[in-house]
N, C-alpha and C positions, 0 to 999 in steps of 0.2 A: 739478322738479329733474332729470328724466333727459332733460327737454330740454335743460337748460342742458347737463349733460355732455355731448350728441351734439354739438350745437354746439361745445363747446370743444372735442371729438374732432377737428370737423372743419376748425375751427380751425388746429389742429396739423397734422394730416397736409397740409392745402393747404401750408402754412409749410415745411415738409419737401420737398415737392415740386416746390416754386418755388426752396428753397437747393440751391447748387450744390454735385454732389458733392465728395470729398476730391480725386479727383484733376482737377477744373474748378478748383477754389480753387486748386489747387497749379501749376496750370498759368501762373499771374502770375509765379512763382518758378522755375519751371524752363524753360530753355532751350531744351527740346529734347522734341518731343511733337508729336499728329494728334489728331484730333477723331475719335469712333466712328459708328454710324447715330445711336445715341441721342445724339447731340450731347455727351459726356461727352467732357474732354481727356485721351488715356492717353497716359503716359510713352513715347517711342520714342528708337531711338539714334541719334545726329543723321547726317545725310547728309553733311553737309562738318565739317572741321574746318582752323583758323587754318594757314597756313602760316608767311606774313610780311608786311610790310609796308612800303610804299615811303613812305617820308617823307624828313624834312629831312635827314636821315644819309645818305639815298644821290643827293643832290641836290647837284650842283658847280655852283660857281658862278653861286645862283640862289637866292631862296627860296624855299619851300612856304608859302605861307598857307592860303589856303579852298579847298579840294577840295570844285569845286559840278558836276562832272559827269566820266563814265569814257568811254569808247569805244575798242571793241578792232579793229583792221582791218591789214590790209597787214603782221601779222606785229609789231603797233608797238601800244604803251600809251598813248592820248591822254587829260591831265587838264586840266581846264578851272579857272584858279584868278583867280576875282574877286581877291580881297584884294590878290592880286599882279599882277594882270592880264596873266597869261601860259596860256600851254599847255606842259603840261610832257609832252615823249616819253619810253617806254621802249622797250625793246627786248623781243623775246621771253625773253630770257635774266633780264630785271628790271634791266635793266643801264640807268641813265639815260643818254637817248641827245641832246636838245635842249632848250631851253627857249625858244619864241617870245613876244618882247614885242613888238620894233621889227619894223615891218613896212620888208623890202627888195625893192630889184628882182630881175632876173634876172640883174643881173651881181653882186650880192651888195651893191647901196648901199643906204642908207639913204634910206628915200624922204620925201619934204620935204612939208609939203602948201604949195602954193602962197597960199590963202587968209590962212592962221596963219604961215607960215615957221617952224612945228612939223615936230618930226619923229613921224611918221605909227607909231600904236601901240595896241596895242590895251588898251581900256577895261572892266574889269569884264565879262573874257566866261565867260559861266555857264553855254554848252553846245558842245558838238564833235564833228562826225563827220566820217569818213573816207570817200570814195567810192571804190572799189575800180574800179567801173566808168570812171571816169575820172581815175583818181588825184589826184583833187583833195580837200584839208583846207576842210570847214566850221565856220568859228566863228561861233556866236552873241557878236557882240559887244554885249552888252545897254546896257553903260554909254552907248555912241555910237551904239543905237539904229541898229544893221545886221549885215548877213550881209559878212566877210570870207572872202573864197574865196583859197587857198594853193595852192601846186604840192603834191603827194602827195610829193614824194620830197627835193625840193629847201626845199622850204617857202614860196619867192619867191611875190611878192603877183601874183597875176593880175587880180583884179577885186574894186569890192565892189560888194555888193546895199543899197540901202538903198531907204527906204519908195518904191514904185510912183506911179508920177503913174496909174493908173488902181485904185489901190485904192480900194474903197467903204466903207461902214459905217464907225461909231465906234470901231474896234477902233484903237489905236494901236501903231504897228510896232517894238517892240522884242522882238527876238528874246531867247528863253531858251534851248529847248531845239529843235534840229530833225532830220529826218534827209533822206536824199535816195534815191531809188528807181537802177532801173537807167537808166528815161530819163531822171534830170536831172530831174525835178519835185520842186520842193525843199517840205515841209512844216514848218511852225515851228509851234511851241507861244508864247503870248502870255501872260503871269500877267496874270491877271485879265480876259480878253477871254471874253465870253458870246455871240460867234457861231460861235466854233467856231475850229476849225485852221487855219491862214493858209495854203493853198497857193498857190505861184509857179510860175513856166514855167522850163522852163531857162534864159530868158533872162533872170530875174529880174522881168518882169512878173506881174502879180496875175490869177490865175488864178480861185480861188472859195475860199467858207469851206464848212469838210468836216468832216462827224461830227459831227453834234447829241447835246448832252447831255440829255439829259430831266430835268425837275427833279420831286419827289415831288410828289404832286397830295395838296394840303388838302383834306380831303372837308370842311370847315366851310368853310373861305374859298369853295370852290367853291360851297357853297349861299348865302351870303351874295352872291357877283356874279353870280349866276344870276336873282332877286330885285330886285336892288339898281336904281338908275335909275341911267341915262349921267352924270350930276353926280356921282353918288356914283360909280363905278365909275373916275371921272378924277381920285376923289381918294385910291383907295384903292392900296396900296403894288403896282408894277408886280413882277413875278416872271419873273427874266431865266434862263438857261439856265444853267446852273455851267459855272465854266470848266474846262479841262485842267492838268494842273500838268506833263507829261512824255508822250514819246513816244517808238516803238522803231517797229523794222521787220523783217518777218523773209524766210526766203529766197524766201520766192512775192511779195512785196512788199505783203502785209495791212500796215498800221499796228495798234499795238497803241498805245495809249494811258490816264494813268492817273488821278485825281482823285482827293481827299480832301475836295471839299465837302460837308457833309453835307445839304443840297437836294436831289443827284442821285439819280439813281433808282441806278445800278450807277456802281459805283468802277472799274472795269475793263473796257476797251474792244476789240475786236477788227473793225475795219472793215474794210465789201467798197468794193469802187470806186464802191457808192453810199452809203457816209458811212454804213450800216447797222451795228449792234453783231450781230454773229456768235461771239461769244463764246461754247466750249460749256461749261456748266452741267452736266457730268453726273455730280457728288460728290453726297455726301448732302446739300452745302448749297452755296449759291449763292460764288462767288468773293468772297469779303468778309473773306478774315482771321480774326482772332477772332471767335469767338460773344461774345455779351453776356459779360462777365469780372466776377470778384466788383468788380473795381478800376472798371466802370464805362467802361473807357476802347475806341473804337473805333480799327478800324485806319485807318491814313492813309498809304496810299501812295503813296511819294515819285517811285518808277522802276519801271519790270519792262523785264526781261533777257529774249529769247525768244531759246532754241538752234533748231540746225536740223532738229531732231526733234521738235519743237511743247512741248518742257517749256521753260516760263517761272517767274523767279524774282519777286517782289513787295517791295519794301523797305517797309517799314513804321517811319516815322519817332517811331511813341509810343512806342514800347516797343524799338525797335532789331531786333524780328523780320525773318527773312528767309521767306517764303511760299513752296513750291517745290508747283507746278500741274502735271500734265499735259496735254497736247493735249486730254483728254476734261474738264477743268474739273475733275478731281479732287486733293482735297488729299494731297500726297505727303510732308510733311516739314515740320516748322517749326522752326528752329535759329536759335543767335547772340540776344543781350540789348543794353541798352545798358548801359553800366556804363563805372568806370575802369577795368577789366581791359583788359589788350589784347586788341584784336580785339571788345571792347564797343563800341558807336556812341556816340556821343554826341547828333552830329546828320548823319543820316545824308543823303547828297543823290541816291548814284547807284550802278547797279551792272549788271555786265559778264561776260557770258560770255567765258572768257579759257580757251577747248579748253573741258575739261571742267569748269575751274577757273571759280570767280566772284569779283569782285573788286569791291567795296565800299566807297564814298567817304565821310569822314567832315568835313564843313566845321570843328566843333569843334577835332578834332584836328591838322588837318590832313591826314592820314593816307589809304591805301590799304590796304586787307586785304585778301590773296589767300587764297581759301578754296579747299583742294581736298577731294574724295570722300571719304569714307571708304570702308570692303568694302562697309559695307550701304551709302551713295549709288551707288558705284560701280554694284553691281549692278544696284540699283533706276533707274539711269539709263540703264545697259547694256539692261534690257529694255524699255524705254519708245521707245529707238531702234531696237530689233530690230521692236519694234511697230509702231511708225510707220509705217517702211519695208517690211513686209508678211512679217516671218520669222520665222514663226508659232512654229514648232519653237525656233528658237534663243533667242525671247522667252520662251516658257516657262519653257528653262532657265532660264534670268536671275532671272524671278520666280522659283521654288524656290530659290535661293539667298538670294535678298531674304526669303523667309517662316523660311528655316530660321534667319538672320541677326536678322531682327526677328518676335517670334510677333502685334505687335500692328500690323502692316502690313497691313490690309486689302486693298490694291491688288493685293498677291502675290497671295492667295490666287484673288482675280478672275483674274487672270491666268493662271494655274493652270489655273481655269475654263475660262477662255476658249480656253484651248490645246485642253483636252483637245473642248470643244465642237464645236471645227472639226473636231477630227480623228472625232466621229463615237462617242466614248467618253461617252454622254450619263451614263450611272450615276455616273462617275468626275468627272464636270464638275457635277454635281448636290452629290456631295460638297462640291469648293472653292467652286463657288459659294456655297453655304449659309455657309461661313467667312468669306468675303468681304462680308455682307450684302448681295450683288448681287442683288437683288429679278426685275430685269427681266434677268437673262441665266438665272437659276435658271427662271424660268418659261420661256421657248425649251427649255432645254434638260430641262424635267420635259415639256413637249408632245411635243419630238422622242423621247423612253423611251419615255413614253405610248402612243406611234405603234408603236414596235419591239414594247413587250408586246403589241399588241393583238394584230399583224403576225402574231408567234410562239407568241400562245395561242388564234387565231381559230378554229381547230376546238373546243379546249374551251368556248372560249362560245359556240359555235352547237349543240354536240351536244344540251345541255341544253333550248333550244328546239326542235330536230325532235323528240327525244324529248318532248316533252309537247304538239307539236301531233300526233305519229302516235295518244296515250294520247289526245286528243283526236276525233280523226278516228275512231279504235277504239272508240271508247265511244257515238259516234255513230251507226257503223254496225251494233254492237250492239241499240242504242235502236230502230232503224231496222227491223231484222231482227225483231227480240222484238214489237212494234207490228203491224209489216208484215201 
């Protein structure tokens, strides 16, 4: 009988300690929250809040249908819209400034295509970037299967890209999403291609596939074709690479790229020039969005936004969340739901650093949402750029502000840390670090005290030893003398 109670005991507390706390359950419900060391979601005050939104209301002579990608550059708001198979401009001000369907020449005609005796327009294009570097407009024209390239200023057609007489692999060329570096190497994302990122030369030939996705290793299938004979192993099901669904780029020209297949090993990409994931990890949990949720549902990242202070934001299409990361892989923020509320997503496709502001496509609605800071984002972003950029002093401020603002902001309090660590104030940094759950900067700076107490008490702990080797030596020479 008192086995069976230990047993039901321990029944129960395992059941306890596998359900998630109140405030992890509640985190399905609330908007706007961070994850702790112990992986428990607490309630935070969110970083950005709704401004407005650019929709059919502020759109002349043009529709807004599907808003499937944003891109901000040259000062101007580029929207990428299938449904309507346009790009729709704004201006800084949010002022709609153009709407490109009919592609023209340079003197402003409408260009014909010779083949159709069509007039030349663009088809279902579902991604858009700017090149600042040569003021040139890239659309993914996905429906017709190529890269149309625009003048930056004027919009007139200069060229299009379409699939490479020296492309290899089975990968088929319809452009989604792409963006283009400073030299003119143009990279495209392919739905559904499992070689990898299409890169082209600036002259539009095929250059190589770049950034391998690694798929999760079955440790049973894996024993199973390790075993298994060549007959069998040519009939058992092939295991291809997950594809990419989105891509960014940020000021050193890293590509950042994003997935939502669940085969891959990481959802979240940061490549060197040799197609390597350099992405840094260094929160309490790996770049993935939500922890396991009562609701079961993982994240699925549509887009990420990277500023030029290495904080990138994550669009998350299950739930409508927005993911906001630092340079160092740590979670800073998670705000915005889906829902009919304005500024809810529906179905979200893309999203854009616009200053400081971010700006959120919604294909459902049609819609744009400009989100900007709040005091606590503000600050909390103010010091993440003071960090980056190496202003140690000025960062700190920032965090103190961000912790007196939010008490359940971990990153402050590191930060906090981390100031006073430089400066050499180890007791003081020992403090915030401990607040911050910062494991691995608390220990530097418990060694560097460590170091100072020893430094400042070294005569007291050596006195102790001469005196009891002289009572040593004394007692010796006594023995000696008494003997002798």
């Amino acid at each position: 009988m008192r086995l069976c109670r230990r047993a039901l005991a321990f029944v129960c507390a395992f059941g306890i300690w596998l359900a998630p706390s109140g405030a992890d359950a509640a985190h399905t419900q609330e908007s706007n929250y961070t994850y702790d060391f112990w992986g428990y979601a607490r309630t935070s005050l969110p970083a950005f809040e709704l401004v407005t939104a650019l929709d059919a209301g502020k759109v002349e002579n043009a529709k807004l249908g599907s808003l499937d990608d944003v891109f901000v550059g040259g000062g101007r708001i580029f929207l990428a819209d299938a449904a309507e198979s346009r790009v729709h401009v704004f201006d800084a001000n949010l002022r709609f400034s153009a709407s490109i369907k009919l592609l023209r020449d340079n003197t402003g005609r409408i260009i014909v295509d010779p083949e159709t005796n069509k007039q030349l327009m663009l088809n279902q294009p579902e991604g858009v970037f700017y090149s600042e570097a040569a003021d040139e407009l890239y659309i993914a024209d996905t429906g017709a299967e190529r890269i149309v390239v625009l003048d930056g200023s004027t919009y007139y057609h200069k060229r299009t890209i379409e699939k490479p007489d020296n492309m290899v692999g089975a990968t088929l060329f319809k452009p989604s999403k792409l963006v283009v570096d400073k030299d003119g190497k143009i990279s495209v994302v392919v739905q559904g291609s499992y070689e990898g990122i299409v890169e082209l030369n600036p002259d539009g030939s095929f250059s190589r596939y770049f950034g391998l996705n690694k798929p999760k290793v079955n440790v049973i299938d894996h024993f199973w074709k390790s075993i298994a004979t060549r007959r069998q192993k040519e009939k058992m099901k092939k295991q291809f690479a997950p594809s990419f669904n989105n891509i960014s780029i940020d000021r050193e020209g890293f590509l950042y790229a994003t997935t939502y297949d669940s085969s891959a090993q990481d959802m979240v990409f940061r490549f060197n020039a040799k197609g390597e994931n350099v992405l840094r990890q260094g929160g309490y949990f790996p770049v993935i969005g939500d922890l396991v949720s009562t609701a079961g549902e993982r994240s699925e990242f549509v887009d990420i936004a990277v500023s030029d202070y290495g904080v990138y934001a994550l669009l998350d299409r299950s739930r409508g969340r927005i993911f906001l990361y630092n340079f160092e892989g740590e979670l800073m923020n998670v705000f915005n739901s889906s829902g009919n509320l304005k500024g809810g997503v529906k179905e979200p496709t893309g999203i854009a650093w616009f200053g400081n502001n971010l700006i959120v496509t919604d294909r459902y609605y049609g819609s744009a949402y400009v989100f900007r800071p709040t005091e606590f984002g503000l600050a909390a972003l103010e010091a993440e750029r003071h960090y980056f950029y190496g202003n140690w002093e000025e960062a700190g401020r920032h965090f103190e502000q961000a912790a007196r603002l939010n008490a359940n902001y971990d990153i402050a309090y590191t930060g906090v840390g981390r100031n006073y660590l430089m400066q050499g104030l180890f007791e003081q940094a020992m403090y915030y670090l401990k607040l911050g759950n910062s494991r691995g900067y608390y220990s530097e700076a418990f060694a560097e005290f460590r170091n100072l107490w020893i430094q400042d008490h070294f005569i007291w702990l050596v006195v102790p030893f001469l005196v009891l080797g002289g009572a040593l030596l004394y007692s010796e020479y006594r023995y000696n003398r008494k003997n002798g």
